[in-house]
C-alpha positions in Angstrom: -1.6 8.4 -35.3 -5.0 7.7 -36.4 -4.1 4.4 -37.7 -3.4 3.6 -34.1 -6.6 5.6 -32.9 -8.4 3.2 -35.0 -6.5 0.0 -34.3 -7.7 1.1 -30.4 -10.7 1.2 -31.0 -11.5 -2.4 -32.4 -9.6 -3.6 -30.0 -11.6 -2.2 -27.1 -15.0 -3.4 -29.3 -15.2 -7.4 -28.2 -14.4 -5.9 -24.3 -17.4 -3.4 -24.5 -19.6 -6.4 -25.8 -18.4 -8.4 -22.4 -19.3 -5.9 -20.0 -22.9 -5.7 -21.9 -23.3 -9.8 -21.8 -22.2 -9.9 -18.2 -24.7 -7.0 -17.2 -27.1 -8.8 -19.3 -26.8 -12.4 -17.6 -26.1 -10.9 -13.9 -28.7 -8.6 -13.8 -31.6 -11.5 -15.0 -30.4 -14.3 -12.9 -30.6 -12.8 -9.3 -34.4 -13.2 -8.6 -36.6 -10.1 -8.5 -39.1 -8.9 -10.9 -38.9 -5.4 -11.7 -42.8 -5.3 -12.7 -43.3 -6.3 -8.9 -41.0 -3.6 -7.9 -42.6 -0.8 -10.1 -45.8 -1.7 -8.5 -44.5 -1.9 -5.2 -46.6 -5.2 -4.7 -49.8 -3.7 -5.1 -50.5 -4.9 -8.8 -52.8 -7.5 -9.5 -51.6 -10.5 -11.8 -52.9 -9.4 -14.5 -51.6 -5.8 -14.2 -48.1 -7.7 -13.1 -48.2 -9.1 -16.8 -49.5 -6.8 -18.5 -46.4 -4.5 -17.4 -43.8 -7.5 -18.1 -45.4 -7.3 -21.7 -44.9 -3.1 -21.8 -41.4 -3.6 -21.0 -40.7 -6.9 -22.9 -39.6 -9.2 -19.9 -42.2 -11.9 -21.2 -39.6 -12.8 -23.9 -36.8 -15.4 -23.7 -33.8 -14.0 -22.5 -31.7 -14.7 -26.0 -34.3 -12.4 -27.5 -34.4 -9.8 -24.7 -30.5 -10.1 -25.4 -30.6 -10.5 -29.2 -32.9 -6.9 -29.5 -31.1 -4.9 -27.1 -28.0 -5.4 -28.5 -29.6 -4.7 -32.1 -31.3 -1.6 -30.6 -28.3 -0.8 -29.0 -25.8 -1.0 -32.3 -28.5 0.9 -33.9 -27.7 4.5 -31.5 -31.0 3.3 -29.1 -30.6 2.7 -25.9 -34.6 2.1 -25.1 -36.7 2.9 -22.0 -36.3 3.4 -18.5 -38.3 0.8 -16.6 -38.2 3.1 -13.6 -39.0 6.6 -15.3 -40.5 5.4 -18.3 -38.2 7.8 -20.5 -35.3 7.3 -23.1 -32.5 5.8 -21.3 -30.8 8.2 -23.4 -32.4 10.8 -22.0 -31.6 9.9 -18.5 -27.9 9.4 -19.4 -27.9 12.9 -21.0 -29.2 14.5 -17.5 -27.1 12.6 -14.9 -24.2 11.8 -17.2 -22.3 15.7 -16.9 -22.6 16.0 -13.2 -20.5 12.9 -13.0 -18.1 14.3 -14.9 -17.9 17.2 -13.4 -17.2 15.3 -10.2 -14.7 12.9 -11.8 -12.8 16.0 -13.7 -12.4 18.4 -10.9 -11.3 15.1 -8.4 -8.7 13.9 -10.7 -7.2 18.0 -11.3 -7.0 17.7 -7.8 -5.0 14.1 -7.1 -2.8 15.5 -10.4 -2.4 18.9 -8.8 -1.5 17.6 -5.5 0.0 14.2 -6.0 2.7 15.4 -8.3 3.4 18.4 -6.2 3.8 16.0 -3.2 6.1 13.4 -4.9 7.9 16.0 -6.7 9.0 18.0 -3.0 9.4 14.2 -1.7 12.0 13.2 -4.3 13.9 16.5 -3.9 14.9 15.6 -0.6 14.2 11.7 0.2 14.0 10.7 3.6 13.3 14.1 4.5 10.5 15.3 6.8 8.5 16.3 3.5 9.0 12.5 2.1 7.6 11.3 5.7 4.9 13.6 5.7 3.9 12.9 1.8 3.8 8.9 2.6 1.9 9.6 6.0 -0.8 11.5 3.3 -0.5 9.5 0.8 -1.0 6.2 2.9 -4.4 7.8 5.0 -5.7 8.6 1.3 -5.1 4.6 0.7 -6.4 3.9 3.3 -9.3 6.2 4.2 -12.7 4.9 2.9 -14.0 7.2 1.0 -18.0 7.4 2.6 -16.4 7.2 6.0 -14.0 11.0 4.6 -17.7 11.9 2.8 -19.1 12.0 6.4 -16.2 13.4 8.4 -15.9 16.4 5.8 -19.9 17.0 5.9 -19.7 17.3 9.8 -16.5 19.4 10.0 -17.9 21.6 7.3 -21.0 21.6 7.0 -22.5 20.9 10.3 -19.8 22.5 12.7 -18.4 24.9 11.2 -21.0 26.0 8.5 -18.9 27.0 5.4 -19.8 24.6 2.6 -23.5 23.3 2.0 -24.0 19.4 1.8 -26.8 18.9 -1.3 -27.9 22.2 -1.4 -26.4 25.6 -2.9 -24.5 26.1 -6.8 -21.1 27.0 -7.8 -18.1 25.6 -7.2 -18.7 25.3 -3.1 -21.4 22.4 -3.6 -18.2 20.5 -5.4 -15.3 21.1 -2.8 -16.0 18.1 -0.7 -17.5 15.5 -3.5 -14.3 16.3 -5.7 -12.1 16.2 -1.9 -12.9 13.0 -1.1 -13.2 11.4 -4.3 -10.0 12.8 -5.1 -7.8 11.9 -1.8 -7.1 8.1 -2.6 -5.9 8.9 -6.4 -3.4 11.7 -4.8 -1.9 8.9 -2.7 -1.3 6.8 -5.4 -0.4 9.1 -7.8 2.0 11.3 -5.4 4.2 7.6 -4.4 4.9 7.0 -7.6 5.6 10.5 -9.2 8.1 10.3 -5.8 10.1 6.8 -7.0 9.8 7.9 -10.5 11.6 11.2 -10.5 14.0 9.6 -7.6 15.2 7.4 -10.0 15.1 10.2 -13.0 17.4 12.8 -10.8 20.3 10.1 -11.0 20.6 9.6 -14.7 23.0 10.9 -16.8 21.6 13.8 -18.7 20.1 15.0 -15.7 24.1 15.0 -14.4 24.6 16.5 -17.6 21.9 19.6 -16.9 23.3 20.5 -14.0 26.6 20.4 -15.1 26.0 23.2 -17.7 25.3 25.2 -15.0 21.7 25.2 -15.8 18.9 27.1 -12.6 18.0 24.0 -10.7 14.4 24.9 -11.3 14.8 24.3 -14.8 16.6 21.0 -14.4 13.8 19.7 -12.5 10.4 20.9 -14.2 12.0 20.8 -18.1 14.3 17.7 -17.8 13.6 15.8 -15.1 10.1 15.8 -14.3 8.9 15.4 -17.9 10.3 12.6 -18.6 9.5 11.1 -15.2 5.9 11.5 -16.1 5.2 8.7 -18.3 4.6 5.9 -15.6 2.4 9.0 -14.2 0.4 9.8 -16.8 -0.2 5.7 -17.1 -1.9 5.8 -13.2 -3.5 9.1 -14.3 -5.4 7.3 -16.7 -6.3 4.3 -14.5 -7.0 6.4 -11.8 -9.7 8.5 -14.3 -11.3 5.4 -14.5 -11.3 4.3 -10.8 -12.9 7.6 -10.1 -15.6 7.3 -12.7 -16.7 4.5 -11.0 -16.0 5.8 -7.5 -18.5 8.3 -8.1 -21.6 5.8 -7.1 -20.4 6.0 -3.6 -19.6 10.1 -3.1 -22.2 10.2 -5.2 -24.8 8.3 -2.7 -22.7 10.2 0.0 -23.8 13.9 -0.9 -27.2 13.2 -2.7 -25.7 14.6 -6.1 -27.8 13.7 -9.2 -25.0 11.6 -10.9 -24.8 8.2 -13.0 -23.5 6.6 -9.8 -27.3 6.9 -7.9 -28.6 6.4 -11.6 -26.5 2.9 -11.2 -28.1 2.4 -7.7 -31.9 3.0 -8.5 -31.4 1.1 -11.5 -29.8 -1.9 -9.5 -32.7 -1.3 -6.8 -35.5 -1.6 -9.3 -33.8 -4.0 -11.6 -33.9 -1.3 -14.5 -32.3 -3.4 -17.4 -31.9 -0.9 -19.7 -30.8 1.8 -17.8 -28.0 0.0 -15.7 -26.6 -1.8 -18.5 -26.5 1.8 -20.3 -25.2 3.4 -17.8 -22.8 0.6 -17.1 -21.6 0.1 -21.1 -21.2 4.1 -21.1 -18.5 4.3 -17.9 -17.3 1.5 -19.6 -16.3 3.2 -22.7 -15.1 6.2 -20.2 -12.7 3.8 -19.1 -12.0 2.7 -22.2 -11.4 6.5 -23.9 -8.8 8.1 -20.8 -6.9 4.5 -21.6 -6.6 5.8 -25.0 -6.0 9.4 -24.7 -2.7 7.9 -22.4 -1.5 6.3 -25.2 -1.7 9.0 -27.4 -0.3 11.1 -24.9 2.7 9.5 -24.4 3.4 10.3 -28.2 3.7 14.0 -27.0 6.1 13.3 -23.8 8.9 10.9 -25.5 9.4 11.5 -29.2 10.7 8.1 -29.4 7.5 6.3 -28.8 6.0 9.1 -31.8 8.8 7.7 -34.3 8.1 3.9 -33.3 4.7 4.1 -33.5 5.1 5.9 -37.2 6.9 3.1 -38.5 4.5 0.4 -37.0 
């Protein structure tokens, strides 16, 4: 297993180095000047350059390149040019509210996407199944600032039970986690559906049931489980989708997340702290990829034997 952990991991090294390059030669050909944008345009020329020289933009790009990459292999992730602090720092404060938001979405496509597909399979074509695809389709379909808006004036403004920006707890997270959740239960709920569909048919599912086994126990310890693989693959797709999903329900309800750390660094061309912020839901992406491999390990014991020999 931990050969394989490690085997992952350099594999997942030259794509963490593209994302950085192509941050890197996006963000410095489009033509702004962040020294102009810090000052708002009230800087005289020689305060314009003396902040390009503050924040080394005065040097050839292959050595603005060269040195953040060093810094960047070396644990530093340098300074904000918008706050002036530690880009670490800044990824440190915004980084855990994201997660919150992606965590608590994902439980609740999981929660309510396999519940859906699992009632839909039981009996296809039934008014369940065409309610399930009618969700799961307006999830799909739904974008997800136009459901931001709808919840914050059903909720919030008509009816008055959940705040929009302001409050604590878990209320403040209902309708971030809602609509950032809703497309992944779509997705997640059609495919747990076909997947356990076609599970119920095979043979030692026939086999279960003839044993006289409680139905329950035929579905949830023999049938669902090992439907779940293709599920758990989507789950960790869908992890990543929502990880960067967040910039928009983040923009949405004003919550102080890496997505409107992305934004204000892509509005004031903040090099460092976009391509940090950028390279770190990269590796996000990168790690719920490899916690699905390892997890399949757990749900079919033959993939754990293969992957022992290998």
């Amino acid at each position: 297993m931990l050969k394989f952990i490690g085997r992952r991991v350099l594999t997942t090294l030259p794509a963490l180095l593209g994302v950085y390059t192509l941050v890197f030669v996006v963000l410095h050909v489009l033509p702004s000047d962040p020294a102009l944008l810090i000052s708002e345009g009230s800087a005289s020329k020689s305060q314009l350059e003396s902040l390009r020289h503050q924040y080394g933009l005065d040097r050839p790009l292959w050595r603005q390149y060269a040195d953040d990459l060093g810094l960047l292999v070396r644990g530093r992730l340098g300074r904000s040019i918008r706050y002036g602090e530690p880009v670490s720092r800044l990824i440190a404060q915004f980084l855990p509210a994201t997660l919150e938001l992606a965590l608590v979405g994902l439980g609740i496509a999981v929660a309510l996407g396999v519940a859906l597909g699992t009632l839909a399979a039981l009996r296809p074509h039934g008014w369940v199944d065409n309610l399930s695809t009618i969700a799961a389709l307006s999830g799909v379909s739904i974008p997800s600032f136009w459901l931001g808006l709808m919840l914050i004036f059903v909720f919030s403004l008509w009816l008055g039970w959940l705040p929009v920006t302001t409050g604590s707890g878990w209320q403040q997270l209902i309708m971030p986690a809602v609509t950032l959740g809703l497309y992944s239960t779509g997705v997640i709920s059609r495919l747990a559906r076909s997947t356990l569909v076609q599970t119920l048919h095979q043979e030692f599912v026939v086999t279960a049931r003839a044993k006289g086994l409680p139905p329950t126990s035929v579905i949830l310890k023999h049938a669902l489980r090992n439907s779940l693989i293709p599920v758990v693959t989507i789950v960790g797709v869908e992890l990543g989708n929502l990880l960067s999903g967040t910039v928009v329900v983040e923009t949405v309800f004003a919550r102080p997340g890496l997505g409107r750390l992305i934004v204000e660094s892509i509005t004031y061309r903040d090099y460092p702290a976009l391509q940090s912020a950028l390279l770190v839901a990269a590796c996000g992406y990168v790690l719920a990829n490899m916690l699905v491999d390892v997890s399949y390990c757990y749900l079919d014991p033959r993939i754990r034997d293969a992957r022992s020999y290998g």
